[in-house]
N, C-alpha and C positions, 0 to 999 in steps of 0.2 A: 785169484780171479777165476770166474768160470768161464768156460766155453763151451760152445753149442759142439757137440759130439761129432758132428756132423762136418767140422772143421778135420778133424782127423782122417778123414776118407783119401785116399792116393796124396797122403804127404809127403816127400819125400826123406828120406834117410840120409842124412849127410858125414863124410869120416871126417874127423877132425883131424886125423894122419895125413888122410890126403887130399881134402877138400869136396872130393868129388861124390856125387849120388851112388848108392851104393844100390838104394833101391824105392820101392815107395810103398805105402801102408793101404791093404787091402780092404781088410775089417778090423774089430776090435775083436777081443777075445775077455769076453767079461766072465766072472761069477757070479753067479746068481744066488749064490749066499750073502753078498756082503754089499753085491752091487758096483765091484770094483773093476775098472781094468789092470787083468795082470799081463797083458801080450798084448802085441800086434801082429797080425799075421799080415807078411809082405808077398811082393809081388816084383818082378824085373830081370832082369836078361844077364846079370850077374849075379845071381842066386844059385848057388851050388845044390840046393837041396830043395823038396819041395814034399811040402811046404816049410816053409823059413817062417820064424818067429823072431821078435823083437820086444822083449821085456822089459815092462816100462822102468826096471830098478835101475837099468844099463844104459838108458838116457839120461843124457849129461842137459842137453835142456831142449826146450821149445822154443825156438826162433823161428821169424820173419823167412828166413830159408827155410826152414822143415827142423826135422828132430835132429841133434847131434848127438854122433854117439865117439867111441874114441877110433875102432874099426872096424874092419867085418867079423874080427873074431869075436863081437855080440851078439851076432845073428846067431841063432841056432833051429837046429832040426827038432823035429816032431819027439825023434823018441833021446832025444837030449835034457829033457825035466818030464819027471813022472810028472807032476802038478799041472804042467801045459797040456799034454796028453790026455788027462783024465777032462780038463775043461773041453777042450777039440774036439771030446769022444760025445763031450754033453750034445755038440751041435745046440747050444742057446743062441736063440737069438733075441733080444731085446724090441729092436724095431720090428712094428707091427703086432705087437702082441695085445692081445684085448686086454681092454684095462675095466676092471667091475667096481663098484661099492659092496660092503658086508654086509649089504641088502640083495646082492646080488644083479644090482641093477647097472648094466651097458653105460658106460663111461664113453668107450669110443676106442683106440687102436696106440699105443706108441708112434709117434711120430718121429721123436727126435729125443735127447738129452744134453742137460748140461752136467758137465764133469770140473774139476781142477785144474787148471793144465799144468799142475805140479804133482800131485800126488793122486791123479788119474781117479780119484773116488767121487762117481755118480751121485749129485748132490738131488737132483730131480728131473720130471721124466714131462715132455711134452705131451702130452694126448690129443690125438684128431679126434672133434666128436663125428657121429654119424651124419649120412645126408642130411634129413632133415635139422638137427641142430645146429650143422653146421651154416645154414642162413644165418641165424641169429648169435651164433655162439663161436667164436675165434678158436678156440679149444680151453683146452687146460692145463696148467703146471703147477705139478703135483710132486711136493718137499719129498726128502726121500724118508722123514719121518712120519709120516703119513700111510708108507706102505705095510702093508699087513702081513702078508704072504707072498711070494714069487713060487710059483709050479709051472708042470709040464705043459698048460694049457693058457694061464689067464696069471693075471697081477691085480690080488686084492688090495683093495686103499682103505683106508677109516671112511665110514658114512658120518662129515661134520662139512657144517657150513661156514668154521672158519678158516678164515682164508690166510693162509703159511707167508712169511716176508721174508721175500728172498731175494739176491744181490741182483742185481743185472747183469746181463749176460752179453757176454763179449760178441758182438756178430760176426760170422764168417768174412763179411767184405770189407769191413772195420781193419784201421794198418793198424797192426798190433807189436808193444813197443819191450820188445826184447832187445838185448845186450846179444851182440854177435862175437862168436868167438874169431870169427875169420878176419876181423878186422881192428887194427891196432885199436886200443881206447885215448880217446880224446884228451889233448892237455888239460890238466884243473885249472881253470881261472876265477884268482880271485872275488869274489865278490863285489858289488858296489855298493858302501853304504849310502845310502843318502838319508840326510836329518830332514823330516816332515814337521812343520811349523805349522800351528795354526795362526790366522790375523791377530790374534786378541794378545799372543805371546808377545 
């Protein structure tokens, strides 16, 4: 299932040891090679280190309550993964970034993205067009096969007028239906057959 990127913003972190917030998600910490999130960088009044990360391998899942992890000893510090560190040091940021054609020609800005909300891999990228397009024009969502290049400045796309099919995308205010691990799971019941007849039978 995707979800709009944008659902990740102060989600909280919950322990499965001990039920409780541990803390809540700042920003993403994406690659701009692959387009992937490998971290979360947190935020909260029980963070020992700062800044505190949270890697998406060491989420146990994505529920209705926030991310569950097992407990705080998943959070880790900056200089705890050389790999975190060298993305951190990229200072990438995704939203906002101008988006062009291999024409060169102003697409409009990052808006927002949708991701997995399993394996955290950036499937396509919202675009705001500019003032004036945007009277007539809602934006754009642009496949992640589509992209050409990601650099220090801009995010090239393919110059083509066809148009990529892609899933629908889960909305932020949408009740989204994950298994809770805090709460016991529901007796199985049976089934009820019932035989459907037609008149003529």
């Amino acid at each position: 299932m995707l979800v709009l990127g944008s659902r990740f913003h102060n989600t909280p972190i919950m322990s499965l040891q001990t039920g409780a917030e541990l803390a809540r998600t700042k920003r993403a910490l994406i690659d701009p090679r692959d387009l992937t999130i490998s971290a979360f960088e947190l935020e909260g009044q029980l963070l020992t280190e700062h800044p505190s990360f949270l890697r998406v391998n060491d989420i146990r899942e994505v529920s209705a309550v926030g991310m569950i992890i097992d407990d705080s000893d998943e959070i880790v510090g900056l200089d705890d993964v050389i790999k975190l560190k060298k993305l951190h040091d990229l200072n990438f940021e995704l939203i906002g970034m101008p988006v062009v054609d291999q024409h060169r020609r102003k697409l409009g800005k990052v808006q927002d993205y949708t991701t997995e909300s399993h394996g955290f891999v950036i499937q396509q990228i919202q675009v705001k067009r500019g003032m004036l397009r945007s009277i007539t024009d809602t934006g754009l969502l642009i496949h992640r096969s589509q992209i050409v290049e990601i650099n220090d400045h801009q995010i090239i796309v393919k110059s083509t007028g066809k148009k990529q099919v892609v899933e629908p995308v889960q909305q932020a205010t949408e009740k989204l239906e994950y298994s809770n691990p805090f709460r016991q799971p529901a007796p199985q019941v049976e089934p009820i057959k019932i035989d459907v007849r037609s008149d003529s039978d």
